[in-house]
Structures are given as C-alpha cells and as structure tokens.
C-alpha positions in Angstrom: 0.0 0.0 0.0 2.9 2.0 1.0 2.9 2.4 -3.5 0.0 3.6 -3.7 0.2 6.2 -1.2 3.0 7.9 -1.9 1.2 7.9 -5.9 -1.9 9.9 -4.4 -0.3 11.8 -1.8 -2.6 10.0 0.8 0.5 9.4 3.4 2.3 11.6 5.4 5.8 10.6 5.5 7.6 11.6 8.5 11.0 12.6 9.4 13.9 10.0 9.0 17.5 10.0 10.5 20.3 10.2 9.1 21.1 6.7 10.0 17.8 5.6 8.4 18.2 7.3 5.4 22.2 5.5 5.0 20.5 2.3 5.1 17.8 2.7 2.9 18.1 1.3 -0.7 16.4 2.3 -3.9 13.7 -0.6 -4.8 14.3 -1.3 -8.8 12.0 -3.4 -10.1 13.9 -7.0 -10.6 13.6 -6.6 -14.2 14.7 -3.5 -14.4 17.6 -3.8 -12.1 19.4 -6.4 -13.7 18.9 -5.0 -17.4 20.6 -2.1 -15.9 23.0 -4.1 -14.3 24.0 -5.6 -17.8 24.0 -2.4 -19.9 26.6 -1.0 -17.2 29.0 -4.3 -17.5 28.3 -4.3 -21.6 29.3 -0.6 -21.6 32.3 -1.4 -19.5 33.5 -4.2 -21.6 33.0 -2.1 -24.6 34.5 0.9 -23.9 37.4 -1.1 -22.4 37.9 -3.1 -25.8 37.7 0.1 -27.3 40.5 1.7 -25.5 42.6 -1.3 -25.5 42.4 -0.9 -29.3 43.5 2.7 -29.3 46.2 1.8 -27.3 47.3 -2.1 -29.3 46.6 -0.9 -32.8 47.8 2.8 -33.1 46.9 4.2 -36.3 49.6 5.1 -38.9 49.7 7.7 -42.0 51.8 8.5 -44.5 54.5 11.3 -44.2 57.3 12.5 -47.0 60.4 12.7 -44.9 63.3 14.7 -46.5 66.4 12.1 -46.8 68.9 14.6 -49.2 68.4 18.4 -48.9 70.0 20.7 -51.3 69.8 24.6 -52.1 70.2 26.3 -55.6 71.2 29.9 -55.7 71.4 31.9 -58.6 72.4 35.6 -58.7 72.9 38.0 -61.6 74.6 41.5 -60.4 75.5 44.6 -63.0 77.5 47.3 -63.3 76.9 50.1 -65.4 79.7 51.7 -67.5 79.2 55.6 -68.8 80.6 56.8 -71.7 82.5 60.2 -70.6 80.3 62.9 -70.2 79.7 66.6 -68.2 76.9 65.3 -65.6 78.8 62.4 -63.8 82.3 62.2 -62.9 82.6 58.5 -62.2 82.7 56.2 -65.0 80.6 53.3 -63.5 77.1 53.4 -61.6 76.1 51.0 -58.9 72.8 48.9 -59.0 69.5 50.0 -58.5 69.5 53.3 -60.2 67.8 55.3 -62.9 70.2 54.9 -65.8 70.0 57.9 -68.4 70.5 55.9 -72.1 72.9 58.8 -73.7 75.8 58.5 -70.9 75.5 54.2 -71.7 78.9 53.1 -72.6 78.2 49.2 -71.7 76.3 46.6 -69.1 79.0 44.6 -66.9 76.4 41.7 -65.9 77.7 38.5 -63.6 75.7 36.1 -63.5 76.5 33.6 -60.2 75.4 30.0 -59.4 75.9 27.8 -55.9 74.6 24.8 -55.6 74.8 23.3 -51.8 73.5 19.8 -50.6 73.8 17.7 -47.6 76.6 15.5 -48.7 79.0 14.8 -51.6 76.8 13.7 -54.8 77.3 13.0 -58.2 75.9 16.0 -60.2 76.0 16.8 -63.9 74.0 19.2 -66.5 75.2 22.3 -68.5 74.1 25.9 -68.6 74.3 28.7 -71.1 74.3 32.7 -71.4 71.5 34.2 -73.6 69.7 37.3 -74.7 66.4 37.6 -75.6 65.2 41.0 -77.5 61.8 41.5 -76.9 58.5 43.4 -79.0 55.7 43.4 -76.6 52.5 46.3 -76.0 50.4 46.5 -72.5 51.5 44.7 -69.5 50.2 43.0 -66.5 47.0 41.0 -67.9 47.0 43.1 -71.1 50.6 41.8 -72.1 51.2 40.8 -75.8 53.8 40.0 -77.3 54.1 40.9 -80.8 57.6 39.7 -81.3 61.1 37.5 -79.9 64.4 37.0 -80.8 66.9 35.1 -78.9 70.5 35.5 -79.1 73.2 33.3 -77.4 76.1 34.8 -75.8 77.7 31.8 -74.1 76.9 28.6 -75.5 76.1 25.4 -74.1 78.9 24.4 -71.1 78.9 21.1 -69.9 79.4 20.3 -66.4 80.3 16.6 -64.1 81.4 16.8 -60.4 81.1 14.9 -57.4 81.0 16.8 -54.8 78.4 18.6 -52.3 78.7 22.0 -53.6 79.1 23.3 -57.3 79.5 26.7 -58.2 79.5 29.1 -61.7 80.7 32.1 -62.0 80.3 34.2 -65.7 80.5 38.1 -66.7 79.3 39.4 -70.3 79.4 42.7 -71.3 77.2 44.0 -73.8 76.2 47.4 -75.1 72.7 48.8 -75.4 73.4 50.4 -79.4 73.8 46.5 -80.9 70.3 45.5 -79.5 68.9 49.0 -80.2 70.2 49.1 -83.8 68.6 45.3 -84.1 65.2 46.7 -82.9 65.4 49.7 -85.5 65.7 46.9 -88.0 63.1 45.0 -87.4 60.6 48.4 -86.8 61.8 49.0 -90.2 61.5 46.0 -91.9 58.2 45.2 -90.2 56.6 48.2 -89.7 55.4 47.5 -86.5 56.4 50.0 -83.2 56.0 48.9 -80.3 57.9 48.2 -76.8 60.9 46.5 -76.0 63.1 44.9 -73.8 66.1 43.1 -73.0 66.5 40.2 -70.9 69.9 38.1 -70.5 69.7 35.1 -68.7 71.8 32.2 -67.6 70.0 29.0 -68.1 71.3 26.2 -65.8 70.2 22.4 -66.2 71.0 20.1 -62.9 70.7 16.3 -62.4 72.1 15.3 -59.3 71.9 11.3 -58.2 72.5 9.7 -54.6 71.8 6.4 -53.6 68.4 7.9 -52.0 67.5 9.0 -55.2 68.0 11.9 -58.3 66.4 15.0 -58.9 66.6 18.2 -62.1 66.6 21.3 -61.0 66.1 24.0 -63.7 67.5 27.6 -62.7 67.4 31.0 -64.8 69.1 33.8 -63.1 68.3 36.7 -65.1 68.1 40.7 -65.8 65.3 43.0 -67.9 67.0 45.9 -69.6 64.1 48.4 -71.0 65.5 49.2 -75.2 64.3 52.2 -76.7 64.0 54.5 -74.1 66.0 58.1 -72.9 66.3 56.4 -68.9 65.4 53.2 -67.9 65.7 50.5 -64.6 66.9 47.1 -64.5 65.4 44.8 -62.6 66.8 41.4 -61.4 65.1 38.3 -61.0 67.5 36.4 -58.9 66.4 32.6 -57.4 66.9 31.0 -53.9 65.8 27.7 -54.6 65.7 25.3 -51.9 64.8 21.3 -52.7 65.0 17.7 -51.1 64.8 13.9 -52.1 62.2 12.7 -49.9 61.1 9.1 -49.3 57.4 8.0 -48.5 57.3 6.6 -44.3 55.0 5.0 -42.8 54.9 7.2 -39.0 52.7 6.2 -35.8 50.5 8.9 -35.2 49.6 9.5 -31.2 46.9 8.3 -28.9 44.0 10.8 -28.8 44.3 12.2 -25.3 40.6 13.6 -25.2 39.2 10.1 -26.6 41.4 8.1 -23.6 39.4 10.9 -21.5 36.5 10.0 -22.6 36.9 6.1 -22.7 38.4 6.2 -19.2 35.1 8.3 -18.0 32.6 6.1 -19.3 33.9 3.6 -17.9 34.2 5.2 -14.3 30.8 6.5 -15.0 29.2 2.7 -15.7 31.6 1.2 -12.8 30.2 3.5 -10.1 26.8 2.7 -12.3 27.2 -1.1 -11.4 29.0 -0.2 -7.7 25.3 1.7 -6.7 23.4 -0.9 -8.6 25.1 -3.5 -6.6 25.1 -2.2 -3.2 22.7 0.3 -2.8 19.9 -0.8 -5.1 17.2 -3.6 -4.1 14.7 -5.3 -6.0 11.2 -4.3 -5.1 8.8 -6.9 -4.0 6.4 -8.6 -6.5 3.0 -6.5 -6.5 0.3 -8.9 -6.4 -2.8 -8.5 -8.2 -4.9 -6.9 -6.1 -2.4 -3.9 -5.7 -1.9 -4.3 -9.5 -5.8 -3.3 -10.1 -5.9 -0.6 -8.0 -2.8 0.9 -9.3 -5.0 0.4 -12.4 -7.9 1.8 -11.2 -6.1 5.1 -9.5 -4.3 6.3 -12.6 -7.1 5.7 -14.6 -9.8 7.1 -12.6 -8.1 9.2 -9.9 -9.7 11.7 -10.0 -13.1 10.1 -10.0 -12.5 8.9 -6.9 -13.3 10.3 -3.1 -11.3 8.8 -0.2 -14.5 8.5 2.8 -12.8 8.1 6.5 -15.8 6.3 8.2 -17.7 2.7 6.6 -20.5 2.9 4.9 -23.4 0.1 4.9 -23.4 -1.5 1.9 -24.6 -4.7 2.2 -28.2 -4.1 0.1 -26.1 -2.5 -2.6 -26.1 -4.0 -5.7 -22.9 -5.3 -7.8 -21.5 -4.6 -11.1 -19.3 -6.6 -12.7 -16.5 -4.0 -13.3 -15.0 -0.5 -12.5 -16.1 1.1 -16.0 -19.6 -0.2 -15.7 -19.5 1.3 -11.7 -18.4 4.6 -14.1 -20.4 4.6 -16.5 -23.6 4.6 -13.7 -21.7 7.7 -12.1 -21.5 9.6 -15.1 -25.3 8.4 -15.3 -26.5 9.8 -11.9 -23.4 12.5 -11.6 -22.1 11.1 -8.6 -18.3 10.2 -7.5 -17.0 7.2 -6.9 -16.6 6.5 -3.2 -14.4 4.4 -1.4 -13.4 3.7 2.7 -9.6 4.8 2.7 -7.0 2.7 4.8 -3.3 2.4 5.0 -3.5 -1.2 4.2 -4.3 -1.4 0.5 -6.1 -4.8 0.8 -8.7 -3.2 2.4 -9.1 -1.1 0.1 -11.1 -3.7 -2.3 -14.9 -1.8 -2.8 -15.9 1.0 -4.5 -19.2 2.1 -4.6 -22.1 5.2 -5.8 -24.7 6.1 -4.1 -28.0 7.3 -6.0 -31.5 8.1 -4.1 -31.7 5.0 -2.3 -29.6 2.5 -4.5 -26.0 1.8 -3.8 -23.9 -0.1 -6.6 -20.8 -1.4 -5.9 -17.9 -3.1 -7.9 -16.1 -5.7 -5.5 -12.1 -5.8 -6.6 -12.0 -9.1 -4.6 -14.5 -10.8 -7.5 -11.5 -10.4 -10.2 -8.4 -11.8 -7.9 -8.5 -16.1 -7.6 -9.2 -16.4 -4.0 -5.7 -18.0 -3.2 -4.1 -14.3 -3.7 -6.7 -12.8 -1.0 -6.2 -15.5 1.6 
C-alpha cells in the first residue's frame, strides 16, 4: 500500500534519520535492475575493448620525410659603364639606379650559381648565357607580345662533379646600341612599333643522383633591360631555390588524449553505475494482483474517486461486474466514486455510488482467484 500512497499523496511521510536514510536502498524493479546491471557491465567491456584498441593498434599515416636536402642559388649582379660625359664624374654606376641611355657606354652583368647539398653527390648538367630582345604592347593581364628573338652569348657548357657543392661564376658585357640598332631593323622591316626589352639570362640544367634518389633542377638567373628609351631601370630576377629527395614513411601517429578521457570516463561513469546498482539498489517486491488493479484503477480514474474516513453500509447494494460499468452509472446519476480509505491497500477492495436509495458497488475481490486474497 505503502505504492499507492506515496502515488496519491494519501500518506504523510515523517521525518527520518540520518542513520535511516544511510540504510535505505532504492527498490528497482527486478527486471529492471538487472537490465541495468548488464547495460553497465556491456558498456564497460566495450568501452574497455575500445580503448585497448587505441592503445594495441595505433593508427599510422603517411609522411614525406626529406632524406637529401640541397639549395640552388642563382644571382645576376650589373655594373653600369658611362661613356665620358659633363653630368657624372665617375665612370661606373652601382645597381639600382635610374640609368639615363645617352651617358651608356656598356652593361657589366655577372651572372653567379651555388649549388649546396647535404653530402657529396654525383651532379652533372650544362648551362648557357643568352639574350632575348623582346616586341611586346600593354603589360600586367593586357601583355602581348608581338615579337622575340633570342640571341646566345655563351653557349652550351657542360658540367660533371662529385661533390656537395658546385658553383659558376660568368661576366658578359654588352652594349645597349647593338640590341637598339637590331630593334630599328626589325621596326623598319616590319613596320610595327612597339615596346621593348632586353633580358639576359643564364640558363642552368641540374641532375644530381644519390643512392636515396635523383632530382633536375632547372635555374634561370636573369636581368630585364628596358630598349628604346631616354632612362630606364633594370630589374633582377634572382632565385633561392631550396629542394629535397624525400622518401614515402610509414609514422605512428599519437593516442588521442581527449578520446582516452572519454573512454576512461565512461567507464568510471558505468563502474560506479554497477557499484550503486550493486550495493545500494534492491529489488522491489512482486506486486500482487490486487495492488496491480488498484494501481490500475487510481491512474485511470483518480480523480473520479473520493477517499470516505468512516464505513458505509453497503450490504443491500447491488454489484456490477467491473469499475467502468460502476463509471459509467456515475456519469449516469453525476455522482463520485466512493471508497473507505486505509493504510493497508487490501482493504481497500470496494468501491461504490450512491444514487437516491440505490447503492452499486464493484467488488475488486470478485477479479483476484481467491488463493491471492487468503
């Protein structure tokens, strides 16, 4: 009955000690409890073969490791030579300058390459020194060019070392007048004006081999000289070129630390699951069927029913055969549902309406086999 009391608020409880309240243990239905008990050990197991896994079976991925690294360096530096002349009284200029055609005597341009690697290798390749006269209109995205012409200056050199480190080292000198005169030429033959440049260049070709592996490296150092003009700039276009023979590897990547976290707190969670289960859980006794129907009965028709404190005579009153027909009758006459309210739920087993001088009752007793009301 105790149940049913605390579901309609019909008991007071009163105080407990501390000491009572310690001992007390949370009534589970059987069922339930041991379902629980098995979703906390399955959880444990699982999350434990889980993290075992992590920790057996790492997983791997693949990286590019460097095994040979090398650097390629190319530099092409100028001097400027002036023809004598009343505005400067030196006969060279430095880079980086606004150079006024008229005073040009000649272009001193050395072009340097260093190569640089780990250890000795076996490298081979050739390079050459060119110029290429240019006929172009626009520039950025609007660039066209209308016309080329490349002329060598050095021609191909061929090149086989071992060693770690390889260097080249070449000068030219050239005057501005040749290419200008060239360009006049081909204005005049063609008919065609348009902009032009200059732009000397060292072309180097690489192979290097090691027992880790080869590579090519192709490197241009190289200068733009503006033709045509009454000043121009020159601008350098010089190349740091770093490289590596790398090998595929196979490397162990580390255990998730959050996912070990959370592994490691599920299973706490379900092992102090299981520990309360255990030891401070109980199963609840088997309801029989007579406090099965009036659970029934209460949450179905609760509040259709009125607790009386004193008996009532009932012995003329007539019986139905079940609560719904002892409901329909009270929706019938409009009358509650009255019952005599104890703390002991097997008394509670009649519930009754009264209506002018009839009484009908429904006896709970007449649906539970005698043998569960002895």
């Amino acid at each position: 009955m105790d149940s049913i009391c605390r579901i309609y608020n019909q008991k007071t409880l009163g105080v407990l000690s501390m000491k009572q309240i310690i001992k007390m243990k949370l009534k589970l239905n059987k069922s339930l409890k041991i379902g629980l008990i098995f979703v906390n050990i399955f959880l444990i197991v699982l999350t434990a073969y889980l993290l075992y896994n992590k920790q057996k079976f790492p997983k791997y991925e693949e990286q590019k490791v460097p095994v040979y690294n090398y650097n390629n360096k190319g530099i092409a530096n100028y001097t400027v030579f002036l023809s004598p002349n009343d505005l400067y009284e030196t006969h060279a200029l430095d880079e980086g300058k606004l150079y006024i055609s008229e005073f040009i005597d000649s272009i001193e341009i050395n072009f340097n390459y260093a190569f640089s690697g780990d250890e000795a290798i076996h490298l081979e390749g050739s390079y050459n020194i060119k110029a290429i006269v240019l006929g172009f209109t626009g520039e950025g995205e609007k660039f066209i060019k209308v016309w080329e012409k490349e002329l060598p200056i050095i021609r191909e050199k061929l090149f086989s070392i071992n060693n770690a480190s390889y260097s080249i080292n070449e000068s030219v000198l050239i005057r501005l007048e040749e290419y200008n005169e060239f360009i006049t030429k081909i204005e005049e033959t063609s008919k065609i004006k348009c902009n032009n440049s200059l732009t000397l260049l060292m072309d180097i070709n690489l192979l290097g081999t090691t027992e880790k592996g080869s590579f090519e490296e192709v490197i241009s150092p190289n200068l733009v000289i503006p033709l045509n003009t009454t000043a121009f700039e020159i601008s350098s276009n010089n190349v740091d070129k770093p490289g590596a023979i790398e090998e595929t590897i196979q490397v162990q990547l580390p255990v998730d630390k959050n996912q070990v976290i959370f592994y490691g707190a599920i299973i706490g969670i379900c092992a102090l699951g299981l520990i309360f289960l255990i030891f401070f859980t109980e199963s609840a006794p088997e309801k029989d069927q007579l406090e099965k129907e009036l659970n029934k009965i209460f949450k179905k028709h609760g509040d259709r029913l009125v607790a009386l404190s004193s008996n009532v005579d009932i012995s003329n009153a007539r019986t139905v055969k079940s609560i719904d027909d002892l409901v329909r009758l009270a929706d019938e006459v409009n009358r509650p549902i009255l019952y005599k309210y104890s703390e002991d739920y097997k008394e509670i087993n009649k519930f009754f309406i009264t209506s002018d001088d009839e009484i009908y009752v429904f006896d709970l007793e007449d649906l539970i086999p005698k043998e569960e009301t002895i």
